[in-house]
C-alpha positions as CSV (number, residue, x, y, z in Angstrom):
1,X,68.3,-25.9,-41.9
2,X,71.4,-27.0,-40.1
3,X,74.4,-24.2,-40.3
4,X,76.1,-26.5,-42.1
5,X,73.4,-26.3,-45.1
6,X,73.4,-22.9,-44.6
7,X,77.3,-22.3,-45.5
8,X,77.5,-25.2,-47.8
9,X,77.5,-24.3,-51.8
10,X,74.0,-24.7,-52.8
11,X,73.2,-25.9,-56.3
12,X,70.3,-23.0,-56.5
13,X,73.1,-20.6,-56.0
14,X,75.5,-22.2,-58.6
15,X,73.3,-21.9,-61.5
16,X,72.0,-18.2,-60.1
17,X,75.8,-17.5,-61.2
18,X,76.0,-19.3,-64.2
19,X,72.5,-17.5,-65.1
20,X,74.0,-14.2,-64.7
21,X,77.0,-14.4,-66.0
22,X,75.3,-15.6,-69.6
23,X,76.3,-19.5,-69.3
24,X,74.8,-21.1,-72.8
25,X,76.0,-24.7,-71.9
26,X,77.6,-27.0,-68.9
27,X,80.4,-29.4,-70.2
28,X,81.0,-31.9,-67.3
29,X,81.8,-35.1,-66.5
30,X,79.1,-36.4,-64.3
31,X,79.5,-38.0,-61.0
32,X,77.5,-38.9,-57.5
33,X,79.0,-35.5,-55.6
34,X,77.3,-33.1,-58.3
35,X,74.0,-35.0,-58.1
36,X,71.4,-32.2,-57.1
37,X,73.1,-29.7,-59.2
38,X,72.6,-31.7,-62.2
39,X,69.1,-32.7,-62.1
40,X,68.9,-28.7,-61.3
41,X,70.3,-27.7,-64.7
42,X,68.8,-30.1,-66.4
43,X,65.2,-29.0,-65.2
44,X,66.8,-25.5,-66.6
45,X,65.8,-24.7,-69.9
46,X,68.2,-21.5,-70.6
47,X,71.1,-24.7,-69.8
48,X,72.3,-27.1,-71.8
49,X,74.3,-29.8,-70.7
50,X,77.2,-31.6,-72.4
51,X,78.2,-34.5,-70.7
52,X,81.9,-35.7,-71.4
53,X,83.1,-39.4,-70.4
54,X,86.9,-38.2,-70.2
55,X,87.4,-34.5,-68.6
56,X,90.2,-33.5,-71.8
57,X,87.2,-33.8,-73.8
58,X,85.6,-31.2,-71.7
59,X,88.4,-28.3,-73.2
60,X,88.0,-29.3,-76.9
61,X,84.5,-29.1,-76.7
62,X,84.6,-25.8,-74.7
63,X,86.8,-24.2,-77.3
64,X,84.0,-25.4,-80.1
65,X,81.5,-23.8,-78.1
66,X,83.1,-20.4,-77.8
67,X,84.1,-19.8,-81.3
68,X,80.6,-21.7,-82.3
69,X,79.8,-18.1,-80.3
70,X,78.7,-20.4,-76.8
71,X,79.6,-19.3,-73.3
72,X,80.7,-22.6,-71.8
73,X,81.4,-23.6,-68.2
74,X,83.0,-26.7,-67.7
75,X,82.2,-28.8,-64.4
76,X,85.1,-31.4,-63.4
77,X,86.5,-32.9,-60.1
78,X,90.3,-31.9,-59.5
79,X,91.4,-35.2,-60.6
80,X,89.9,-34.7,-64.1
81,X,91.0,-31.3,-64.7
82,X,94.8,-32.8,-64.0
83,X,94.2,-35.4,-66.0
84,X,93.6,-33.1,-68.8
85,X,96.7,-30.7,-68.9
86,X,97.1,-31.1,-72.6
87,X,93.9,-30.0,-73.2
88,X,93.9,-27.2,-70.8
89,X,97.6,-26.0,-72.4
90,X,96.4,-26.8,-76.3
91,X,92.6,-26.0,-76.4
92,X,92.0,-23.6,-73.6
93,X,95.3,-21.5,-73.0
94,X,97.0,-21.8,-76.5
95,X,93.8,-21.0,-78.1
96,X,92.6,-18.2,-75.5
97,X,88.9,-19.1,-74.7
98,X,88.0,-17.5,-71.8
99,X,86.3,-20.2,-70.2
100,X,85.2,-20.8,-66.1
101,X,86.3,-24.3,-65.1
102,X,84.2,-25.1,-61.9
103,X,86.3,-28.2,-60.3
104,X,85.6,-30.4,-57.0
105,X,88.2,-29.7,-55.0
106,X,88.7,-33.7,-53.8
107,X,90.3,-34.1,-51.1
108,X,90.4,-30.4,-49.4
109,X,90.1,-30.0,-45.5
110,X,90.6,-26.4,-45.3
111,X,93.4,-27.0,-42.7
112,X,96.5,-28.3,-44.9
113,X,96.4,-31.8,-43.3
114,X,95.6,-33.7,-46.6
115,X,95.1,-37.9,-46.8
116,X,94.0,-37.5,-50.2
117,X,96.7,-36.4,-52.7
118,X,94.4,-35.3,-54.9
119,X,94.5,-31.5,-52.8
120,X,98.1,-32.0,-52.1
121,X,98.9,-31.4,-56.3
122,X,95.9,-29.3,-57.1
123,X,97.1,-25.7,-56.6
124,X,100.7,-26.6,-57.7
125,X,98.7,-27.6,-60.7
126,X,97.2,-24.7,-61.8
127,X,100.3,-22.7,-61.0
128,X,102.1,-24.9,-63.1
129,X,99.7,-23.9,-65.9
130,X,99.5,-20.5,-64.7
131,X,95.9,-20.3,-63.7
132,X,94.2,-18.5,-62.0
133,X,92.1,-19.8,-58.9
134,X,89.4,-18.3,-56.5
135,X,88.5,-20.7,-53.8
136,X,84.5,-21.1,-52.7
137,X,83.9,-22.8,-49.5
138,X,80.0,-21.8,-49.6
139,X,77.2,-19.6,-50.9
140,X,78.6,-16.6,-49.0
141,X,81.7,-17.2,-51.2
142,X,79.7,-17.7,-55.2
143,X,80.7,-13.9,-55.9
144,X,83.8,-15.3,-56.3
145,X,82.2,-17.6,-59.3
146,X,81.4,-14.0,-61.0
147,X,84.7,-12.8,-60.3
148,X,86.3,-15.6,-62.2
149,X,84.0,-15.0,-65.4
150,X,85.2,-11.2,-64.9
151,X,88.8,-12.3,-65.6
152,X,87.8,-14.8,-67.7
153,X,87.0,-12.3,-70.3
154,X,89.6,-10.0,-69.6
155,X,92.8,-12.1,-69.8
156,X,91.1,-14.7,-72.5
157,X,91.9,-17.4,-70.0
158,X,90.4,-20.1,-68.7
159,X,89.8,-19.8,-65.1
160,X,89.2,-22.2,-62.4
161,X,87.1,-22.0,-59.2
162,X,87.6,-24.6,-57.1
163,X,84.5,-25.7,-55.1
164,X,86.2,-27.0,-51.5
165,X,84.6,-30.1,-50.0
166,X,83.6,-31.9,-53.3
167,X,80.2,-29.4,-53.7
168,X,78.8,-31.1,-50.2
169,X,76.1,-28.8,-50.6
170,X,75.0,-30.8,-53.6
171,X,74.0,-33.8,-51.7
């Protein structure tokens, strides 16, 4: 194992955290970068996935979930999860479900230099919406994942993680 498998965001580590912090169902968007983690929670029985084909979709169904008495996650790239502001104000904010939104973080180099403006509006984003954000670069970071269900539940927010490098450890 190279040290860059080692500090990447394994998928195995991912669903350990959605495991323990009670995740009924996935709501994502599916794409190439989330590959391995997907055929992972599929092979999972305790998960069941929803897949979405426009990320908005992803907060109306969350909501449904959580007063159907679900603990949802939903799994979107940072484009998506701008894309879907009026469903993150309406369905997840406005109607307080306390939801973990685990987003790619396209376009993140760690350093500030961006060439994808993607990163550049991410974080203005979710200040805009007033979100909170933890930042996970790699499994050494997935407490972080708890930490965001922690609040989750104790603001009845939705709360995002961003995972930087667009979850390179899931390839």
């Amino acid at each position: 194992m190279t040290d860059q498998q080692a500090a990447a965001l394994s998928p195995e580590t991912v669903i350990q955290q959605m495991k323990e912090n009670g995740v009924t169902h996935v709501v994502w968007l599916p794409d190439s970068e989330t590959n391995w983690l997907f055929l992972k929670m599929q092979a999972d029985p305790a998960l069941h996935l929803v897949g979405v084909a426009r990320e908005g979709q992803a907060c109306s169904i969350a909501a449904g979930l959580h007063a159907g008495g679900g603990k949802p996650m939903i799994l979107v790239q940072n484009t998506g999860l701008m894309e879907s502001g009026d469903s993150i104000r309406g369905w997840l904010c406005n109607l307080n479900v306390p939801v973990v939104c685990l987003v790619g973080y396209r376009g993140y180099t760690r350093h500030g230099v961006n060439t994808d403006t993607a990163a550049t509006y991410t974080e203005r984003f979710l200040m805009a919406f007033n979100l909170s954000h933890y930042l996970v670069e790699g499994n050494a970071d997935a407490e972080r994942i708890a930490i965001a269900f922690e609040e989750a539940e104790r603001t009845q927010r939705p709360v995002v993680v961003l995972v930087a490098d667009e979850y390179h450890g899931f390839n």
